[in-house]
C-alpha positions in Angstrom: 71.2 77.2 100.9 74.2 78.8 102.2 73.5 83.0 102.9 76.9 83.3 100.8 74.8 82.1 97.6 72.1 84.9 98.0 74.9 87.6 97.5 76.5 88.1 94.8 80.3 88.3 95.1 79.6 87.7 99.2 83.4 86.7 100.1 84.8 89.6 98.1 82.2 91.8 99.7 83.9 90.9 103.1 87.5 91.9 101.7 86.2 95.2 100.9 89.4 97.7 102.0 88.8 101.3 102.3 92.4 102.7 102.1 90.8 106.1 102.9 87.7 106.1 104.8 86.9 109.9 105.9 87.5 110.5 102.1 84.2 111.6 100.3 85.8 113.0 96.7 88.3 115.0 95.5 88.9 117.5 93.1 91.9 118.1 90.6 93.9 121.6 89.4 92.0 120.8 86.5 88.9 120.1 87.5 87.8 116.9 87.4 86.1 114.9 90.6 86.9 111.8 91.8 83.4 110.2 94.0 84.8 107.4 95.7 82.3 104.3 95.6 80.8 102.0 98.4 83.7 99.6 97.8 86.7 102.3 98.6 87.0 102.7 94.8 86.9 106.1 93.3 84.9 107.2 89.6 86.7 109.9 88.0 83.6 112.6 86.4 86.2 114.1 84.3 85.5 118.4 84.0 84.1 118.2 80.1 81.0 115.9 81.5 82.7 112.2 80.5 82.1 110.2 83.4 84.9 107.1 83.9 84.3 103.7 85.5 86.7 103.2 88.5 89.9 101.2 88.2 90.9 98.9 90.9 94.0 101.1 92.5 93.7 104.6 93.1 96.7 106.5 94.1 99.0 109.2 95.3 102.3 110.4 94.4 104.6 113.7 95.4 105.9 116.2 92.4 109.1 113.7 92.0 106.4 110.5 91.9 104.7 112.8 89.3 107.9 113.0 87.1 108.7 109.4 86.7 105.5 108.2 85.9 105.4 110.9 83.3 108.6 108.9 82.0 107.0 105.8 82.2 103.8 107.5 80.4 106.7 108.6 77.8 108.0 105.0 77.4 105.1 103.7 76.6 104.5 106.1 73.6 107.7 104.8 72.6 106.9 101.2 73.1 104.4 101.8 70.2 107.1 101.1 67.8 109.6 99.5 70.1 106.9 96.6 70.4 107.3 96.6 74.2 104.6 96.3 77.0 104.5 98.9 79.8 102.7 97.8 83.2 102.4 98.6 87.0 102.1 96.7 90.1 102.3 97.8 93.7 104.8 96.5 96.4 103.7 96.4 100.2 106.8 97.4 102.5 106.9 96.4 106.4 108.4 99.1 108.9 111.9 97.9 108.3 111.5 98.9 104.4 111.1 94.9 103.4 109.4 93.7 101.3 106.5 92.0 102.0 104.1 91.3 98.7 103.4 92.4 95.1 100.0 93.6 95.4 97.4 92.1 92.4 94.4 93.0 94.3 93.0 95.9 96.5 91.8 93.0 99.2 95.6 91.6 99.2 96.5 94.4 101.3 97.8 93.8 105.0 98.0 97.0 106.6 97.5 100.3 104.9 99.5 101.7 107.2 103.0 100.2 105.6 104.5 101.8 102.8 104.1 100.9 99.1 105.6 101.6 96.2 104.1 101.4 92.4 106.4 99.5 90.2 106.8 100.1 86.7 108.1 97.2 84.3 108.7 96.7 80.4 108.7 93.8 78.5 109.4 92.6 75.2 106.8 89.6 75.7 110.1 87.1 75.2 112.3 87.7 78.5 111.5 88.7 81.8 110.2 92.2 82.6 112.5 94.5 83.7 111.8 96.7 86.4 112.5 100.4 85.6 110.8 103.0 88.1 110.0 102.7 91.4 107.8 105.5 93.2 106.3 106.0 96.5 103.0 106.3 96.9 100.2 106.5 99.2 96.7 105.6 99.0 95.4 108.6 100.5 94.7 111.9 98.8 96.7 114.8 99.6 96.4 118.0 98.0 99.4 118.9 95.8 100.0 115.5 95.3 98.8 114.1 91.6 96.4 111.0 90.7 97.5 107.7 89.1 95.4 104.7 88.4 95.6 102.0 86.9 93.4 98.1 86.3 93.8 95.1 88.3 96.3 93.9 85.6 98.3 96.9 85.5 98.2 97.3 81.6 95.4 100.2 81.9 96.0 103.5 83.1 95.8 107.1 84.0 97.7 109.7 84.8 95.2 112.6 86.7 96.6 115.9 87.6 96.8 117.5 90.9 94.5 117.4 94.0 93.5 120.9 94.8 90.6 120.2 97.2 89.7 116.9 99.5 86.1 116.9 100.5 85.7 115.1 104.0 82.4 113.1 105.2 80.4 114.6 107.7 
C-alpha cells in the first residue's frame, strides 16, 4: 500500500497554500470573525451566532474594489429577471502586469507575491461571457479594506464588510 492511500485527499494535502500565514482571524466593522482553518481557508462566525462553512477564495479589496463588486452584487439582482448568470474568477499577474493564469483553485497559485485581480463575468448561458469588472485584490487582510468570497466555481458568494481588527499568531 502506498502512504498516499492512508490519507485522505494526500496530494491535495501537499498543495495546501496559505496566502496569509501570520494571519490567525479577523474581525469586521460589523462584527463578524473570520477563523482561518488548517488549510489557509477562513470560516466566517457571522456576529448574530450563524456560523458559515469556508469558501475556497478569501479576499481583499480597497474602498474603489468595494464599489464595483457592489455593482456586480447589483447586477446580479438584476439578472433575476434578465435571466443572466453572474460569476468570478481570479487572474494571476507577473511583475510586468501579464497575465499569467485564470485561477480555479487555491493550489493553482504560483507566487502569492504577484498581483491578482478578481474578474467578474455575465452570461446569458448562449454566448460567451462577457467580462465586466475587474478589481485588484489581495489575499491578505488589511484593515479598512472589505471581505469578498466566493466557491471554487465562482457562482457563490459573499460580500463581508470591513476589517477593523487583524489578530496575529503568537
Amino acid at each position: 500500500m502506498e502512504i498516499s492511500e492512508g490519507i485522505p485527499n494526500f496530494e491535495k494535502a501537499e498543495k495546501i497554500i496559505d496566502f496569509c500565514p501570520a494571519v490567525k482571524s479577523f474581525r469586521t466593522d460589523q462584527g463578524s470573525v473570520y477563523e482561518k482553518l488548517p488549510d489557509g481557508t477562513f470560516r466566517r462566525h457571522k456576529y448574530d451566532g450563524v456560523e458559515n462553512e469556508p469558501m475556497e477564495w478569501t479576499m481583499f479589496t480597497d474602498k474603489d474594489g468595494d464599489t464595483d463588486l457592489r455593482w456586480a452584487r447589483v447586477k446580479r439582482d438584476i439578472s433575476k429577471t434578465t435571466g443572466k448568470k453572474i460569476f468570478f474568477t481570479i487572474i494571476e499577474f507577473d511583475e510586468n502586469g501579464d497575465g499569467k493564469k485564470m485561477l480555479n483553485h487555491r493550489d493553482e497559485v504560483l507566487d502569492i507575491n504577484d498581483d491578482f485581480d478578481l474578474l467578474t463575468f455575465e452570461t446569458d448561458g448562449e454566448n460567451e461571457p462577457e467580462m465586466i469588472l475587474q478589481t485588484p485584490i489581495t489575499f491578505i487582510p488589511k484593515v479598512g479594506y472589505s471581505v469578498f468570497e466566493f466557491n471554487q466555481n465562482g457562482d457563490e458568494y459573499h460580500q463581508g464588510d470591513l476589517v477593523s481588527d487583524i489578530e496575529i499568531k503568537t
